[in-house]
Backbone as CSV, one residue per row, in Angstrom:
resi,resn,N_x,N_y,N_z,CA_x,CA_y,CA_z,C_x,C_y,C_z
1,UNK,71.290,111.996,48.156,72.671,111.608,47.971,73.537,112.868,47.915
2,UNK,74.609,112.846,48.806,75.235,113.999,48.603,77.079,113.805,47.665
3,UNK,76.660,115.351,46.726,77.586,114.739,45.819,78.843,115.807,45.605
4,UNK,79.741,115.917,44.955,81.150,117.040,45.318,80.921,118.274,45.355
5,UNK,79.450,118.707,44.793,79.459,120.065,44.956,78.755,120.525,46.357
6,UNK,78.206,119.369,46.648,77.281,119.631,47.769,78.704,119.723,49.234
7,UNK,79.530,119.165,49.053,80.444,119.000,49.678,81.494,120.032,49.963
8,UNK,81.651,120.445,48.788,82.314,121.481,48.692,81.307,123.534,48.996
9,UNK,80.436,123.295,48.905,79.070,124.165,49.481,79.865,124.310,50.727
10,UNK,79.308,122.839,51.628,79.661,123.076,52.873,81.056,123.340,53.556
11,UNK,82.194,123.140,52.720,82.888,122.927,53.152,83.888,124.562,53.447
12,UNK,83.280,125.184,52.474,83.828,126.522,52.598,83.567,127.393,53.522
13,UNK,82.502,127.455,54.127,82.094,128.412,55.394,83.028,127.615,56.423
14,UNK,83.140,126.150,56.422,83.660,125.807,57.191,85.466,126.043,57.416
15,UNK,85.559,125.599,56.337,87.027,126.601,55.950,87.614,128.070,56.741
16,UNK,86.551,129.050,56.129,86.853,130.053,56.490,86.664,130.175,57.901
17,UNK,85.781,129.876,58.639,85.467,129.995,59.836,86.452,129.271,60.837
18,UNK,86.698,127.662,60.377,86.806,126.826,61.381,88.904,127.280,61.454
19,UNK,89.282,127.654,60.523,90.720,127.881,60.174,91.057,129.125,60.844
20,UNK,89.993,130.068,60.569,90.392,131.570,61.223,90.229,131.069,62.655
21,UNK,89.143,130.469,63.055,89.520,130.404,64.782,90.423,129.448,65.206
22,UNK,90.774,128.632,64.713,91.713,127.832,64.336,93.281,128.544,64.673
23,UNK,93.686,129.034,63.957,94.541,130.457,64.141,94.654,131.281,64.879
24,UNK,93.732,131.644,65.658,93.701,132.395,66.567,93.639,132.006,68.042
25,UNK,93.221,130.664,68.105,93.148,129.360,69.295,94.943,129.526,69.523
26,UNK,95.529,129.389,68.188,97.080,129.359,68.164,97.602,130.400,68.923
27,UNK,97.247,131.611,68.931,97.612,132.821,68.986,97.774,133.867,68.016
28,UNK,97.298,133.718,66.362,97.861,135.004,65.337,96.407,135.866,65.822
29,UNK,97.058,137.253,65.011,95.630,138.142,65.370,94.674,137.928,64.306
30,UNK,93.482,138.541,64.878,92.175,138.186,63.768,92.562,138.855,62.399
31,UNK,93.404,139.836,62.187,93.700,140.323,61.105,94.890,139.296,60.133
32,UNK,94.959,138.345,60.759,96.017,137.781,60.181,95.320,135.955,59.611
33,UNK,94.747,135.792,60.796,93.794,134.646,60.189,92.687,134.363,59.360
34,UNK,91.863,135.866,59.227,91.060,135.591,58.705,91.391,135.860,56.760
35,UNK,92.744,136.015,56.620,93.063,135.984,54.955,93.919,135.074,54.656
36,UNK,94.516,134.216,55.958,94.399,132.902,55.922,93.508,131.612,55.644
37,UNK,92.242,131.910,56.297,91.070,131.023,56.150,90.471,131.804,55.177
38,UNK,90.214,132.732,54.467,89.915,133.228,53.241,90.764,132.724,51.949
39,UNK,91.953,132.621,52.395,92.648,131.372,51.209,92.692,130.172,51.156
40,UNK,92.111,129.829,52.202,91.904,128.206,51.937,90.313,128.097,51.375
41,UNK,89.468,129.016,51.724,88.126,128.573,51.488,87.969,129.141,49.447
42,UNK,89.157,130.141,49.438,89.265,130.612,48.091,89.918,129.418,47.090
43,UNK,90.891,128.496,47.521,91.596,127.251,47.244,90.365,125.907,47.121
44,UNK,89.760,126.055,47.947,88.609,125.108,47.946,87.622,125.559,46.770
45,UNK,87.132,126.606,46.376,86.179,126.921,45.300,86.662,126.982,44.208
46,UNK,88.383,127.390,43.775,89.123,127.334,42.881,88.696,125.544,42.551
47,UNK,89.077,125.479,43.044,89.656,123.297,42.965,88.102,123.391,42.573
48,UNK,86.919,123.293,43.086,85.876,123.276,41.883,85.674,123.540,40.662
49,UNK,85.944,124.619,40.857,85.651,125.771,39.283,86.570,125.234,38.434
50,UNK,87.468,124.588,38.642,88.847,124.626,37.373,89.679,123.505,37.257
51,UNK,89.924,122.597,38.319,90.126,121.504,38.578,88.626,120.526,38.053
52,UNK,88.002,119.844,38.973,86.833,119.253,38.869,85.574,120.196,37.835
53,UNK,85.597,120.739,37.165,84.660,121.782,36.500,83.827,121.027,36.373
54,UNK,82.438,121.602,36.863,80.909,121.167,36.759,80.264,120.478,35.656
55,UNK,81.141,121.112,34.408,80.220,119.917,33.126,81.425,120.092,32.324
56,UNK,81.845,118.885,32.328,82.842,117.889,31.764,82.347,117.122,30.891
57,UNK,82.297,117.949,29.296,81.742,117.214,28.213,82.597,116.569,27.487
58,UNK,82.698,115.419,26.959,84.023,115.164,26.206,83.560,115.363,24.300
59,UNK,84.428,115.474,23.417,84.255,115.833,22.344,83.322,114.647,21.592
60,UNK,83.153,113.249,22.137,82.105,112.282,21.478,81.323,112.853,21.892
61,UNK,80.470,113.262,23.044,79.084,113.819,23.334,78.646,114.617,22.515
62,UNK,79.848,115.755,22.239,79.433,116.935,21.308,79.042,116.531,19.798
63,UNK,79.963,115.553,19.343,79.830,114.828,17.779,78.528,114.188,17.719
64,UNK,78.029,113.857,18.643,76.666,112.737,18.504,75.576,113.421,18.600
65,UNK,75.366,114.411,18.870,73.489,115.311,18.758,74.208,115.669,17.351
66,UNK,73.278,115.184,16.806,72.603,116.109,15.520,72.721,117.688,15.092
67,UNK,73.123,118.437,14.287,72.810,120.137,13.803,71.825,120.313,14.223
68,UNK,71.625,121.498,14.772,70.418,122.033,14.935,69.856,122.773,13.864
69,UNK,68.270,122.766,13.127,68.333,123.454,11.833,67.158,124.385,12.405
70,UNK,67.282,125.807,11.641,66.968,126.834,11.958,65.325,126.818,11.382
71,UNK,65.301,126.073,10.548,64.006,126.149,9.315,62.761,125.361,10.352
């Protein structure tokens, strides 16, 4: 089953790659597209990391395990 991170994996090479030639199909120079498609593929891993963040605990989860005791 593929799931948002797996999605987002792929989606960034594709980003960077498919946008910079993308751009350049247009006509900008390679110096100009490729920190173009470097900000979108940087926009795409952001929106993971900080938006959607990987473990999304809510404060009941945390209240319900037990102390941990050292003894």
């Amino acid at each position: 089953m593929t799931g948002y991170y797996d999605i987002v994996l792929g989606l960034i090479p594709v980003a960077l790659v498919g946008i910079t030639a993308a751009l350049m199909i247009v006509g900008l120079s390679l110096t100009t597209a490729v920190p173009i498609g470097a900000f979108a593929a940087m926009t795409i891993i952001g929106h993971a990391m900080f938006v959607n963040t990987p473990a999304d605990v809510t404060d009941d989860a945390k209240s319900a395990r037990p102390p941990l005791n050292a003894d």
